[in-house]
Chimera marker file (.cmm) of the C-alpha trace (Angstrom):
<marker_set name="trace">
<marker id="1" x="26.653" y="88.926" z="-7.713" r="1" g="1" b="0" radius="0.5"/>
<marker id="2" x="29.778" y="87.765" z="-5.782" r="1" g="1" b="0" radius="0.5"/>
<marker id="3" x="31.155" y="89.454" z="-2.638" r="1" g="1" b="0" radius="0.5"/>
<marker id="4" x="34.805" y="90.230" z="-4.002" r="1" g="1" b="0" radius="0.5"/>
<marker id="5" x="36.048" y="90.381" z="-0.348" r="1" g="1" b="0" radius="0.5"/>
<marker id="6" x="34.354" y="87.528" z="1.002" r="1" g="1" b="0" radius="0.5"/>
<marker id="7" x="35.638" y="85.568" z="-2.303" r="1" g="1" b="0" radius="0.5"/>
<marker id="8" x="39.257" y="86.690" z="-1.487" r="1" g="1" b="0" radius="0.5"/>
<marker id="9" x="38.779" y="84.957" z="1.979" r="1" g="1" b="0" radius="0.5"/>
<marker id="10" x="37.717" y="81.958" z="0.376" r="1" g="1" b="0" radius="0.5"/>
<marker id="11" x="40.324" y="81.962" z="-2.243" r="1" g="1" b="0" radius="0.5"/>
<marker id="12" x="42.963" y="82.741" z="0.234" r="1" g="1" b="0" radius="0.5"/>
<marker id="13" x="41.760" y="79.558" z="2.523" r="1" g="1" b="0" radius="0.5"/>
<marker id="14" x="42.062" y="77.183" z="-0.390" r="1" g="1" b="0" radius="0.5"/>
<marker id="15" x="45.634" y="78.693" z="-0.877" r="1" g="1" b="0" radius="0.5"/>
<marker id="16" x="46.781" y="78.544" z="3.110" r="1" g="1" b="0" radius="0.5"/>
<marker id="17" x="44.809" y="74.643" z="2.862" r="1" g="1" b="0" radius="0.5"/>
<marker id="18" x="47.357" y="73.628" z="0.311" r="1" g="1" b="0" radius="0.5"/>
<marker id="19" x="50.331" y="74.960" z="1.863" r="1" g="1" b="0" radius="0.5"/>
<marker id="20" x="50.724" y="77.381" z="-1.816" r="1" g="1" b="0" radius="0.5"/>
<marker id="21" x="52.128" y="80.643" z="-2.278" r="1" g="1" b="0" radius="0.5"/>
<marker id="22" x="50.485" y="83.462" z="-5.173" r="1" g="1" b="0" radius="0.5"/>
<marker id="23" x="53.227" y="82.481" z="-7.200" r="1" g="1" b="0" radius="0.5"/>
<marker id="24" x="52.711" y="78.703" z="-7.433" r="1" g="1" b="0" radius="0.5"/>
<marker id="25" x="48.812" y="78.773" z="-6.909" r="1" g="1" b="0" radius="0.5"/>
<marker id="26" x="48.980" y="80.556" z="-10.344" r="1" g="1" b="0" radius="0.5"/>
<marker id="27" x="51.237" y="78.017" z="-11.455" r="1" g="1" b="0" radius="0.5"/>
<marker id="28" x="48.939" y="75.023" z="-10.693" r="1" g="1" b="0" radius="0.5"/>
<marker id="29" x="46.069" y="76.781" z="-11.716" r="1" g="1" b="0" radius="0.5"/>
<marker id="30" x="48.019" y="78.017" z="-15.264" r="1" g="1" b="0" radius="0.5"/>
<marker id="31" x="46.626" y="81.990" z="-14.621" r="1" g="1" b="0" radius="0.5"/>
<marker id="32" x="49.850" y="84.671" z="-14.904" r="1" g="1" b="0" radius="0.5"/>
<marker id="33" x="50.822" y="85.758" z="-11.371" r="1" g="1" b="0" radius="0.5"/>
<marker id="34" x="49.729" y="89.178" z="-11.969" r="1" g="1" b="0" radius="0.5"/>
<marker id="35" x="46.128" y="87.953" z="-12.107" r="1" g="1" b="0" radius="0.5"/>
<marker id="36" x="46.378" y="86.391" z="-8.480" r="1" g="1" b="0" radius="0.5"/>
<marker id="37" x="47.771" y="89.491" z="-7.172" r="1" g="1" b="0" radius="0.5"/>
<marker id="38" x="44.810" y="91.867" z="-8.347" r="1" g="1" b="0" radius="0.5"/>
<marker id="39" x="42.091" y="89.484" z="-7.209" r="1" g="1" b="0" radius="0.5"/>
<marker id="40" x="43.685" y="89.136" z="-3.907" r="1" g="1" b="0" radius="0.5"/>
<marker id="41" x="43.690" y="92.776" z="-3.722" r="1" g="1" b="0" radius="0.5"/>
<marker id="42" x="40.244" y="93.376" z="-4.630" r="1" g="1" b="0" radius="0.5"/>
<marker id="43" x="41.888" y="95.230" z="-7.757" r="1" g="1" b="0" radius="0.5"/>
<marker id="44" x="40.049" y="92.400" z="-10.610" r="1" g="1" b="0" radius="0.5"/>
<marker id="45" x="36.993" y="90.379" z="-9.844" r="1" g="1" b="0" radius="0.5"/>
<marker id="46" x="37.288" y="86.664" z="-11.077" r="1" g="1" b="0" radius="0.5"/>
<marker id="47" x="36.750" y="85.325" z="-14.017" r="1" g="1" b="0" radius="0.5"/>
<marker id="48" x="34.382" y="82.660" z="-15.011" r="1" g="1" b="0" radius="0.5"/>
<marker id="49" x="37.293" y="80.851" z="-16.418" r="1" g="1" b="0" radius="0.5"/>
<marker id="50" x="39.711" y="81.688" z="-13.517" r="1" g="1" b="0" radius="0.5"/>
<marker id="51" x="37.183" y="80.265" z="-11.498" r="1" g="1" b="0" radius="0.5"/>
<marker id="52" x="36.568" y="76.853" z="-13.643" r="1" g="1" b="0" radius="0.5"/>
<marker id="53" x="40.251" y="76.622" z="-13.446" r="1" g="1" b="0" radius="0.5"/>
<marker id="54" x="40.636" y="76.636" z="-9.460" r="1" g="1" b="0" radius="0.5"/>
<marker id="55" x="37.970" y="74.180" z="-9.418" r="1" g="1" b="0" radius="0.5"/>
<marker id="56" x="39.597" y="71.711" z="-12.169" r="1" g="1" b="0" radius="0.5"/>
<marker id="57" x="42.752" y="71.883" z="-10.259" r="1" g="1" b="0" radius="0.5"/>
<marker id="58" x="41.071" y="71.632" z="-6.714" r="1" g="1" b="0" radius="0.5"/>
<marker id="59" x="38.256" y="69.025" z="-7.060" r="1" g="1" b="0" radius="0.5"/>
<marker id="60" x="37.789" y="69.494" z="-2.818" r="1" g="1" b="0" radius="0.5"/>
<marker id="61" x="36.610" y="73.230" z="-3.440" r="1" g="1" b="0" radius="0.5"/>
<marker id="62" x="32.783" y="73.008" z="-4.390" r="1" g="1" b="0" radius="0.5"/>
<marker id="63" x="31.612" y="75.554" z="-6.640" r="1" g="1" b="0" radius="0.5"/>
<marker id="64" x="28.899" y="77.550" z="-5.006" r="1" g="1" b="0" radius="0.5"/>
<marker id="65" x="31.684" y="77.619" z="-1.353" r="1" g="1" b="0" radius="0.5"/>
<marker id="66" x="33.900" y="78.943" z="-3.732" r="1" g="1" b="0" radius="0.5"/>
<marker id="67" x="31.425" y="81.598" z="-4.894" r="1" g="1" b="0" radius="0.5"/>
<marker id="68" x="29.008" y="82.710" z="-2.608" r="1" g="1" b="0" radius="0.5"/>
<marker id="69" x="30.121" y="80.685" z="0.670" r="1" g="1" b="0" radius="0.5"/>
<marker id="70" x="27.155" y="78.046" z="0.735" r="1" g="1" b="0" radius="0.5"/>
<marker id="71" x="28.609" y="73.941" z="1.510" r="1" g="1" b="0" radius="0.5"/>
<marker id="72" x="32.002" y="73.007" z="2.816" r="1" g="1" b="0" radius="0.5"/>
<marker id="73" x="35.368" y="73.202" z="2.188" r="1" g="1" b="0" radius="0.5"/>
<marker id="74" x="37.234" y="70.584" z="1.622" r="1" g="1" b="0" radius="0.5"/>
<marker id="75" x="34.024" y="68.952" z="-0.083" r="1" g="1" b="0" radius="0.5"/>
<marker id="76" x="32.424" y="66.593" z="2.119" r="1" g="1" b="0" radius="0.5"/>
<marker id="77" x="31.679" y="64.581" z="-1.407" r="1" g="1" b="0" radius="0.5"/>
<marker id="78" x="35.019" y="64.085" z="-2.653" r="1" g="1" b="0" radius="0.5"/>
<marker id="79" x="35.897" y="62.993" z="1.720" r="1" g="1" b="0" radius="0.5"/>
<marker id="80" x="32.271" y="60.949" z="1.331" r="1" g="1" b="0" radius="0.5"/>
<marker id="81" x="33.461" y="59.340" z="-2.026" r="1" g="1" b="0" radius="0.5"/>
<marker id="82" x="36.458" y="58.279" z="-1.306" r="1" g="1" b="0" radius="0.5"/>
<marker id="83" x="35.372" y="56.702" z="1.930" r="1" g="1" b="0" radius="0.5"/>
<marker id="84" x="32.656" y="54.184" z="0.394" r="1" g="1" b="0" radius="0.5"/>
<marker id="85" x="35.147" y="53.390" z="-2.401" r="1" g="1" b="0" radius="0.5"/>
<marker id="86" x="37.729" y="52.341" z="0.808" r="1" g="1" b="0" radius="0.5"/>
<marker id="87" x="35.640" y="51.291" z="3.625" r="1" g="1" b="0" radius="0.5"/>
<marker id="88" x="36.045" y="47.815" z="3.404" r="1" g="1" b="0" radius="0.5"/>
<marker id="89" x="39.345" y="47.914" z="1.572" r="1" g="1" b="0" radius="0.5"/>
<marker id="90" x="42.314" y="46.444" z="3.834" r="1" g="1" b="0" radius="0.5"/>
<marker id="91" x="45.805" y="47.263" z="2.769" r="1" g="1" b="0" radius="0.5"/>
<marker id="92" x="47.500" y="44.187" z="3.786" r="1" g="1" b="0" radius="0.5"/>
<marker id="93" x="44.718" y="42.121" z="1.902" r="1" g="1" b="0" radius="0.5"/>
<marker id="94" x="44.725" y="43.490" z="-1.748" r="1" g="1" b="0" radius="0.5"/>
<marker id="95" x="45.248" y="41.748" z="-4.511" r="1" g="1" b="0" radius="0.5"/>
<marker id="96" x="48.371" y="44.224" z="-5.444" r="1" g="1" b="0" radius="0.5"/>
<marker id="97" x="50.489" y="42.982" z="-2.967" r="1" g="1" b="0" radius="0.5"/>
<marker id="98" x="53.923" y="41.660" z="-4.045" r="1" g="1" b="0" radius="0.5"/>
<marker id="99" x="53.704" y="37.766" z="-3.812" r="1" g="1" b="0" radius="0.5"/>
<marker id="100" x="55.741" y="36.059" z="-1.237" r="1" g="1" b="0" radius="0.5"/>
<marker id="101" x="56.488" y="32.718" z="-3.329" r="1" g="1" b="0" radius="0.5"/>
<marker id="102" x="58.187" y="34.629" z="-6.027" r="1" g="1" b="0" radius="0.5"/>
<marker id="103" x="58.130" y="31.759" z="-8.018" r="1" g="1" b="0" radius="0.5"/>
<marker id="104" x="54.065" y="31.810" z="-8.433" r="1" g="1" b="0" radius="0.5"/>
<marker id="105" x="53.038" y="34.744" z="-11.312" r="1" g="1" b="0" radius="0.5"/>
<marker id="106" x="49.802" y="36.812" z="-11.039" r="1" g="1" b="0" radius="0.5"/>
<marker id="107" x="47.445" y="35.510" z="-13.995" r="1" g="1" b="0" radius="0.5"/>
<marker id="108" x="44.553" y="37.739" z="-13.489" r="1" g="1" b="0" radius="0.5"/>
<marker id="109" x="43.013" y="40.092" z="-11.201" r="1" g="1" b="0" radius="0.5"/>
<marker id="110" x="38.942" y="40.753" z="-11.157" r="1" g="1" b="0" radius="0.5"/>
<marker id="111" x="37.637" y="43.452" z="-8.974" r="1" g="1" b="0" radius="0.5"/>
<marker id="112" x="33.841" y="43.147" z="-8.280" r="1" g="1" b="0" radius="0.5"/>
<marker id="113" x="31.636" y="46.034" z="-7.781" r="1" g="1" b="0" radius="0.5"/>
<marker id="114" x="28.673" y="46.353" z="-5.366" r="1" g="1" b="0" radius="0.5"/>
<marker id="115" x="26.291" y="46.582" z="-8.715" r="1" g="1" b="0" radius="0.5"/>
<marker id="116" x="27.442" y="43.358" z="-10.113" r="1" g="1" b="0" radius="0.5"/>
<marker id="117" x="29.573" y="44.661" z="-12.675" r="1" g="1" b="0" radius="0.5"/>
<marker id="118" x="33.313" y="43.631" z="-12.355" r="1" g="1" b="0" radius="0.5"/>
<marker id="119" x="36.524" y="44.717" z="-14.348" r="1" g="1" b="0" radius="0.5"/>
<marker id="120" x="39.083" y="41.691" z="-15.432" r="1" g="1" b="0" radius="0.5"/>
<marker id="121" x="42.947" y="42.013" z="-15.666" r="1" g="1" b="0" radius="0.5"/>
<marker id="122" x="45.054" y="39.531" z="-17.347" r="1" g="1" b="0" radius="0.5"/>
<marker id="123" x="48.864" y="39.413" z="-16.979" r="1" g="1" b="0" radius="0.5"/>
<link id1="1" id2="2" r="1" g="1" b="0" radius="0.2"/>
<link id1="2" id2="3" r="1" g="1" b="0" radius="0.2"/>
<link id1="3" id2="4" r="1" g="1" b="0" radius="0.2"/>
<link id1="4" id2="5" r="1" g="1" b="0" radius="0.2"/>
<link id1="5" id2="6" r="1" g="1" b="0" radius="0.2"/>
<link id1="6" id2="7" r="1" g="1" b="0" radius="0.2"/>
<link id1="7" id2="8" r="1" g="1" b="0" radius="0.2"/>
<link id1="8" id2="9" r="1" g="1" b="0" radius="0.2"/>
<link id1="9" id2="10" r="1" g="1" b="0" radius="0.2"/>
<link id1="10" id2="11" r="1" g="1" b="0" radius="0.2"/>
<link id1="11" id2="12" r="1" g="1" b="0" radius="0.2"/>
<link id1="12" id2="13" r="1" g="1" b="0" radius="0.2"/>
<link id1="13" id2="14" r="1" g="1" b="0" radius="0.2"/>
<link id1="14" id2="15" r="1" g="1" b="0" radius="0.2"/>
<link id1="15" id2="16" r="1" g="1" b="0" radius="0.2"/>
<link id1="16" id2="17" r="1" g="1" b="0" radius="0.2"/>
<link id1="17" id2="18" r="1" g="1" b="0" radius="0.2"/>
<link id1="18" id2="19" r="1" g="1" b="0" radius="0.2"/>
<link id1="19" id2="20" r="1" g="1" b="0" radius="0.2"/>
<link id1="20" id2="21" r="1" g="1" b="0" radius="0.2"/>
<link id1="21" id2="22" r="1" g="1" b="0" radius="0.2"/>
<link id1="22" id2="23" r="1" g="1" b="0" radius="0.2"/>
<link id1="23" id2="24" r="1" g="1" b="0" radius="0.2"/>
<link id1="24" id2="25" r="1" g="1" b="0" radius="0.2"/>
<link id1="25" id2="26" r="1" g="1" b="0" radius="0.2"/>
<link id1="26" id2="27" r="1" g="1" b="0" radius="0.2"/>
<link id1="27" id2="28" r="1" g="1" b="0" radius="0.2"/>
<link id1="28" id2="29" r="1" g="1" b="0" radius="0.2"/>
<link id1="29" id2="30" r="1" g="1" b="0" radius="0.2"/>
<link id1="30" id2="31" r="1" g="1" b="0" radius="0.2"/>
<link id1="31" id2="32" r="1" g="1" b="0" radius="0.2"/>
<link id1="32" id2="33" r="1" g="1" b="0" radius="0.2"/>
<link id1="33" id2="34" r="1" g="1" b="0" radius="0.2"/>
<link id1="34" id2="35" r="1" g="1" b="0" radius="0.2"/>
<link id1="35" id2="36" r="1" g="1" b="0" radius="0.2"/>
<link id1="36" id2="37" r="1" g="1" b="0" radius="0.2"/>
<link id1="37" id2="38" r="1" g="1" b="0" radius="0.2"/>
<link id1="38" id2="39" r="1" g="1" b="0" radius="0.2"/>
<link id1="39" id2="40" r="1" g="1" b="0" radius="0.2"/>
<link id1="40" id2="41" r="1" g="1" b="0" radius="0.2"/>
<link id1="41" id2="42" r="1" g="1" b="0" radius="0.2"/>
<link id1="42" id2="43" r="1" g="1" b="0" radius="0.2"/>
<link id1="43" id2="44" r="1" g="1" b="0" radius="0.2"/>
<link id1="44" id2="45" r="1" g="1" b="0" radius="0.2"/>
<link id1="45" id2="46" r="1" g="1" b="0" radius="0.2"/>
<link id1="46" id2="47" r="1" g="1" b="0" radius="0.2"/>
<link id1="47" id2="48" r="1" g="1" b="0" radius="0.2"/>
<link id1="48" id2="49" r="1" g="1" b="0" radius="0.2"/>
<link id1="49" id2="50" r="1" g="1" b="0" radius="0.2"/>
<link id1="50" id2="51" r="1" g="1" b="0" radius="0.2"/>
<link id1="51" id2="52" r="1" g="1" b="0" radius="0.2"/>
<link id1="52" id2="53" r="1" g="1" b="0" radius="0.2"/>
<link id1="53" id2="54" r="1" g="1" b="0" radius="0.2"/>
<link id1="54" id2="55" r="1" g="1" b="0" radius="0.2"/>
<link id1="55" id2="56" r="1" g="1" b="0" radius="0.2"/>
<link id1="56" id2="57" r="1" g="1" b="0" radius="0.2"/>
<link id1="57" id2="58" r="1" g="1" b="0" radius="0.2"/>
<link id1="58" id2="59" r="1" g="1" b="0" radius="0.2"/>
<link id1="59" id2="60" r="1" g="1" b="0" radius="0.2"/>
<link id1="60" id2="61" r="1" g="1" b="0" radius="0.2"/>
<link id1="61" id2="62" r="1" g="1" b="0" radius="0.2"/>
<link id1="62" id2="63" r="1" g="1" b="0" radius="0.2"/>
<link id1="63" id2="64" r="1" g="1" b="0" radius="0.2"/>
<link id1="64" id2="65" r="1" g="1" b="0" radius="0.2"/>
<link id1="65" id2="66" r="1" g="1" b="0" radius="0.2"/>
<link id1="66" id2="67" r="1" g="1" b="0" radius="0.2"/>
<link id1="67" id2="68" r="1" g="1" b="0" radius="0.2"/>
<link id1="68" id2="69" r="1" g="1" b="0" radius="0.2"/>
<link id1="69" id2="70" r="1" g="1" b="0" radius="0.2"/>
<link id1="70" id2="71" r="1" g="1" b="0" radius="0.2"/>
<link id1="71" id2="72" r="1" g="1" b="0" radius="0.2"/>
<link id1="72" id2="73" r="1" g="1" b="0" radius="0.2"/>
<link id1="73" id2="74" r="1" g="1" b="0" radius="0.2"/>
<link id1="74" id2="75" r="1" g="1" b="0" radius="0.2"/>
<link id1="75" id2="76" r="1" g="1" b="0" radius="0.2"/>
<link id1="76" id2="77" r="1" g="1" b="0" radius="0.2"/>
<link id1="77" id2="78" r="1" g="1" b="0" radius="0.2"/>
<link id1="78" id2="79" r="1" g="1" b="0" radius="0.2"/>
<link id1="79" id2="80" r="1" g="1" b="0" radius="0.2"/>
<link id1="80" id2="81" r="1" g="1" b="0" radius="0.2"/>
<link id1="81" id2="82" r="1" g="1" b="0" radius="0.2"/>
<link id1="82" id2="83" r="1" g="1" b="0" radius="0.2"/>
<link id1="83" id2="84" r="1" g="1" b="0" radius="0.2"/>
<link id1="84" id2="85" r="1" g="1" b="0" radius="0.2"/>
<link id1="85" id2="86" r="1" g="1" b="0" radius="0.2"/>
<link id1="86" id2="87" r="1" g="1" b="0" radius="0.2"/>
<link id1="87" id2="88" r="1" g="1" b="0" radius="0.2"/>
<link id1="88" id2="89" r="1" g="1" b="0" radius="0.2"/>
<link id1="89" id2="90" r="1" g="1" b="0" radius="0.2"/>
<link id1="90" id2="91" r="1" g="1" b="0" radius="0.2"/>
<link id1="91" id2="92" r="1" g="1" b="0" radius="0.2"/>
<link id1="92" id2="93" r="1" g="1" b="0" radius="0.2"/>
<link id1="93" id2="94" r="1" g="1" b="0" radius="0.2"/>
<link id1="94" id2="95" r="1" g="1" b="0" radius="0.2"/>
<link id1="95" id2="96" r="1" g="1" b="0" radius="0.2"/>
<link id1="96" id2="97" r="1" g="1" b="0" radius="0.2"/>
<link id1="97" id2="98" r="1" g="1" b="0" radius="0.2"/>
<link id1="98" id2="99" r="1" g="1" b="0" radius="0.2"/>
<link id1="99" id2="100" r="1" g="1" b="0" radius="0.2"/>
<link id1="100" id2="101" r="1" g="1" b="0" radius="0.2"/>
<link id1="101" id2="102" r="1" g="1" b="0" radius="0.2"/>
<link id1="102" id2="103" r="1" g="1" b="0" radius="0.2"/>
<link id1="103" id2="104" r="1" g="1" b="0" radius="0.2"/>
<link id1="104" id2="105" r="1" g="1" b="0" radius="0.2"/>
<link id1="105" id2="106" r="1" g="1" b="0" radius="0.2"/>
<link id1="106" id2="107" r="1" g="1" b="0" radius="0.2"/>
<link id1="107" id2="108" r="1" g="1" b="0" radius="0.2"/>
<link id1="108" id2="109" r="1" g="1" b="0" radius="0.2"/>
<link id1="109" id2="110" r="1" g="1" b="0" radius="0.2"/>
<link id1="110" id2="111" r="1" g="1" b="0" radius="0.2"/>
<link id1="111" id2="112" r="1" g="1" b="0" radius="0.2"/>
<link id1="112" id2="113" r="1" g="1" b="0" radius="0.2"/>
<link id1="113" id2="114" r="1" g="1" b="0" radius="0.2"/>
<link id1="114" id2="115" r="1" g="1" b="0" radius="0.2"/>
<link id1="115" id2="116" r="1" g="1" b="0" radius="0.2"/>
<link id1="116" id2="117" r="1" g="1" b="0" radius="0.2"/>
<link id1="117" id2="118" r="1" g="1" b="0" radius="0.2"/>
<link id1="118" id2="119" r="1" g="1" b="0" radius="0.2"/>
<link id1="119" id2="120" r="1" g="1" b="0" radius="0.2"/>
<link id1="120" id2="121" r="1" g="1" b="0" radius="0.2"/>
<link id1="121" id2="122" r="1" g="1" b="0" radius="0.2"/>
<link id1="122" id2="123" r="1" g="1" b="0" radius="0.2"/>
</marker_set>
């Protein structure tokens, strides 16, 4: 069983961490404002689906922080993730870079993967 007040302090730090208001949180998260408002106020407990529904639109917020206060918010996964997919990546070297001979086209691009496997994109 959840703590309702301890989830509303949560809840509320995922709102103030993306800058959003009741009124848009329920907006991004498609609930009716009405349903914000009465778990904010300890009036409704949330529902499994709310609860799906923050998490779909908020991949940083981990499940079991969200309900019972156990891990990290924002996700140290999603941070860790994104990291090894950009650690060695350097902006001013990547293949999408705008040409400077404008008169030379780009043909193909192949990105290689650390497991050998490699994607291929022809113009």
């Amino acid at each position: 069983m959840i703590n309702n007040e301890a989830f509303v302090k949560r809840l509320k730090k995922v709102m103030d961490y993306y800058g959003e208001s009741a009124s848009s949180f329920a907006e991004k998260i498609n609930v009716q404002r009405s349903s914000i408002s009465h778990i904010l106020s300890g009036r409704n407990k949330p529902s499994l689906d709310f609860v799906l529904k923050v998490l779909y639109a908020y991949p940083e917020v981990e499940l079991y922080w969200l309900l019972n206060g156990k891990g990290e918010f924002p996700a140290n996964r999603v941070l860790e993730n994104v990291r090894a997919n950009t650690k060695d990546l350097k902006i001013e070297e990547t293949p999408f870079a705008v040409p400077k001979n404008k008169e030379k086209e780009i043909e193909r691009i192949i990105i290689l993967y650390s497991d050998g496997s490699f994607d291929n994109f022809k113009n």
